[in-house]
Each structure stands twice: as structure tokens, then as C-alpha cells.
Residue, then its C-alpha position, 0 to 999 in steps of 0.5 A: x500500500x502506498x500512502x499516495x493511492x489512499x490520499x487518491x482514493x480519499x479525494x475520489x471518495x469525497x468528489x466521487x468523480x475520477x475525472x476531478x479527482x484527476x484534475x485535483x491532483x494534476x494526475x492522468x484520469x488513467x493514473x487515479x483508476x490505476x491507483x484505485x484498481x491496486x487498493x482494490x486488489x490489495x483489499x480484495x474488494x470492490x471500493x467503487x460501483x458505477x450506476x448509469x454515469x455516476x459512481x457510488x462508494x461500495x460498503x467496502x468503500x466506505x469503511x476503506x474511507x474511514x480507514x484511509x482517513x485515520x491512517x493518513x491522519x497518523x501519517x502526517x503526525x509522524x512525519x511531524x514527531x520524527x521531523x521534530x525530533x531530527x532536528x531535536x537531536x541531529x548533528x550540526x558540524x560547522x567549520x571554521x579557522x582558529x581565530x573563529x573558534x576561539x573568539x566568535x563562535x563560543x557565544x553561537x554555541x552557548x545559543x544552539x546548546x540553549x535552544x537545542x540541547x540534544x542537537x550534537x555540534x561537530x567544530x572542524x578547523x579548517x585551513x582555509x576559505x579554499x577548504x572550507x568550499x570543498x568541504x561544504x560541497x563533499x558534505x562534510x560541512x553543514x555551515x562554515x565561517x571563513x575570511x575571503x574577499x567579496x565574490x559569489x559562489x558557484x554552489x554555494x549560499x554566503x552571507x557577509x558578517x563582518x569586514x575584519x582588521x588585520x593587524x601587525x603585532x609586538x612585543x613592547x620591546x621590539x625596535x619598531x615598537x615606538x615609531x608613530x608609522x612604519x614601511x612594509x620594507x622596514x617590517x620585512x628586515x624583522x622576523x615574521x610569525x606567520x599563520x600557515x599558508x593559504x591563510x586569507x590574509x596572509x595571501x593578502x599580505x604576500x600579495x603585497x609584498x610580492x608587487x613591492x618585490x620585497x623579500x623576508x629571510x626569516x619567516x616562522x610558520x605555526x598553525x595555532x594563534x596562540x602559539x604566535x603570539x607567545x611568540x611575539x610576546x616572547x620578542x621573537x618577532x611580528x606577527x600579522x594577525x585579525x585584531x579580534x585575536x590580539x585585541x585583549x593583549x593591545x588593551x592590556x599593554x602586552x602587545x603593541x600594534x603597528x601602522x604602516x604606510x602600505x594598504x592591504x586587503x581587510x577580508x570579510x568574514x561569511x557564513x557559507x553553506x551548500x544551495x542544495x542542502x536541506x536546511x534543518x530547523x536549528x541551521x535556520x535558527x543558526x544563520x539567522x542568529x549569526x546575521x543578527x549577531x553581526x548586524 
């Protein structure tokens, strides 16, 4: 038994025309005696009888109508509950780079741990914007947080929260420390504790310094934030990072920023998830929630 044939049949029983029922449905007249024709082989009964050019429910007909009605009822109940109850207690996984995990998405997660206490939330580290798009096009990302410049995306559905401040960093004691503004050129005589490649503003940076021809020897790669800025803070040279993550240092007086006379692309953070996926109550919930907060 297919649900479909007893929503057809419950239509024919009320009209007690196949031709309207037909047109109802936007089925082929043929398709609703096709349907009845299975409900009464299946039932071994008889659910219609014509009488001259009108039809009438059989007393099979009728208690099949009464049935149908209750079996249908019950349907659509449980595609509510089991509905409900997905996304009561489903997976979220989102993706994100360091700097928004640590310093954005705590208060996202407080909020979806509130208001959807069963639901369990997945954070996977992503490398880069490049990685994140990959990923929420293979599936293996629901929503992801990324910095990029401003552009559409192929697959993909993006809201922009926020543009970021990207700044240079040291320690209070570095030589470079106590001038009102510097030259990119002068920076790159200085060691640089740099985020790992692919890292969107650390392109723009390198993209900068490329068209200036310039060249840095002493370049420090480290995959965690914190891990840089110990080592800025322990003097062993700049650093080029999005403020969110110094800013706690700058205002204590442990870190100090420095202006230079070049301009560098700020990116933009964005939310970002797939076109074609399905979006749960609590990923709705979700966006919404980040667009706000940004807003």
C-alpha cells in the first residue's frame, strides 16, 4: 500500500468523480483508476460501483474511507514527531579557522546548546576559505565561517558578517615598537610569525609584498594563534594577525600594534553553506542568529 493511492482514493471518495479527482491532483484520469484498481486488489474488494454515469462508494468503500482517513491522519503526525525530533537531536558540524573558534563562535554555541540541547555540534578547523568550499560541497560541512574577499559562489549560499582588521603585532620591546608609522620594507628586515599558508590574509599580505618585490629571510610558520603570539610576546618577532585575536593583549599593554604606510586587503568574514542542502530547523535558527549577531 502506498500512502499516495489512499490520499487518491480519499479525494475520489469525497468528489466521487475520477475525472476531478484527476484534475485535483494534476494526475492522468488513467493514473487515479490505476491507483484505485491496486487498493482494490490489495483489499480484495470492490471500493467503487458505477450506476448509469455516476459512481457510488461500495460498503467496502466506505469503511476503506474511514480507514484511509485515520491512517493518513497518523501519517502526517509522524512525519511531524520524527521531523521534530531530527532536528531535536541531529548533528550540526560547522567549520571554521582558529581565530573563529576561539573568539566568535563560543557565544553561537552557548545559543544552539540553549535552544537545542540534544542537537550534537561537530567544530572542524579548517585551513582555509579554499577548504572550507570543498568541504561544504563533499558534505562534510553543514555551515562554515571563513575570511575571503567579496565574490559569489558557484554552489554555494554566503552571507557577509563582518569586514575584519588585520593587524601587525609586538612585543613592547621590539625596535619598531615606538615609531608613530612604519614601511612594509622596514617590517620585512624583522622576523615574521606567520599563520600557515593559504591563510586569507596572509595571501593578502604576500600579495603585497610580492608587487613591492620585497623579500623576508626569516619567516616562522605555526598553525595555532596562540602559539604566535607567545611568540611575539616572547620578542621573537611580528606577527600579522585579525585584531579580534590580539585585541585583549593591545588593551592590556602586552602587545603593541603597528601602522604602516602600505594598504592591504581587510577580508570579510561569511557564513557559507551548500544551495542544495536541506536546511534543518536549528541551521535556520543558526544563520539567522549569526546575521543578527553581526548586524
Amino acid at each position: 500500500m502506498h500512502i499516495n493511492h489512499l490520499k487518491t482514493f480519499i479525494v475520489a471518495a469525497e468528489t466521487l468523480n475520477f475525472t476531478k479527482t484527476a484534475q485535483l491532483l494534476d494526475y492522468a484520469q488513467s493514473s487515479v483508476t490505476a491507483q484505485i484498481k491496486a487498493l482494490e486488489k490489495e483489499y480484495e474488494a470492490e471500493l467503487f460501483q458505477r450506476l448509469g454515469k455516476r459512481i457510488y462508494l461500495t460498503e467496502a468503500g466506505v469503511k476503506m474511507k474511514h480507514y484511509a482517513k485515520r491512517i493518513l491522519t497518523l501519517h502526517e503526525e509522524m512525519k511531524e514527531e520524527v521531523g521534530a525530533s531530527l532536528a531535536e537531536k541531529g548533528t550540526l558540524v560547522i567549520g571554521a579557522c582558529e581565530s573563529q573558534c576561539i573568539y566568535r563562535l563560543p557565544q553561537l554555541l552557548y545559543y544552539i546548546r540553549e535552544h537545542y540541547p540534544k542537537v550534537q555540534v561537530i567544530l572542524r578547523p579548517v585551513p582555509s576559505s579554499s577548504a572550507a568550499e570543498m568541504m561544504l560541497q563533499e558534505g562534510d560541512l553543514d555551515l562554515a565561517f571563513i575570511m575571503d574577499r567579496e565574490k559569489s559562489y558557484h554552489l554555494l549560499e554566503s552571507v557577509s558578517l563582518t569586514r575584519e582588521k588585520i593587524v601587525f603585532v609586538g612585543s613592547l620591546h621590539h625596535p619598531l615598537a615606538n615609531q608613530i608609522k612604519t614601511s612594509l620594507a622596514e617590517i620585512m628586515k624583522h622576523p615574521l610569525i606567520l599563520t600557515e599558508s593559504g591563510c586569507s590574509y596572509r595571501t593578502e599580505l604576500e600579495q603585497v609584498i610580492k608587487g613591492k618585490k620585497l623579500y623576508s629571510e626569516n619567516v616562522i610558520e605555526f598553525g595555532s594563534i596562540e602559539a604566535i603570539k607567545q611568540c611575539v610576546l616572547a620578542g621573537l618577532g611580528l606577527s600579522y594577525l585579525p585584531l579580534m585575536t590580539v585585541e585583549k593583549e593591545l588593551q592590556e599593554g602586552s602587545l603593541t600594534s603597528l601602522a604602516i604606510d602600505e594598504t592591504i586587503h581587510q577580508p570579510t568574514t561569511k557564513l557559507l553553506w551548500h544551495k542544495d542542502k536541506r536546511l534543518s530547523q536549528v541551521m535556520r535558527d543558526t544563520i539567522e542568529f549569526v546575521i543578527n549577531q553581526a548586524g
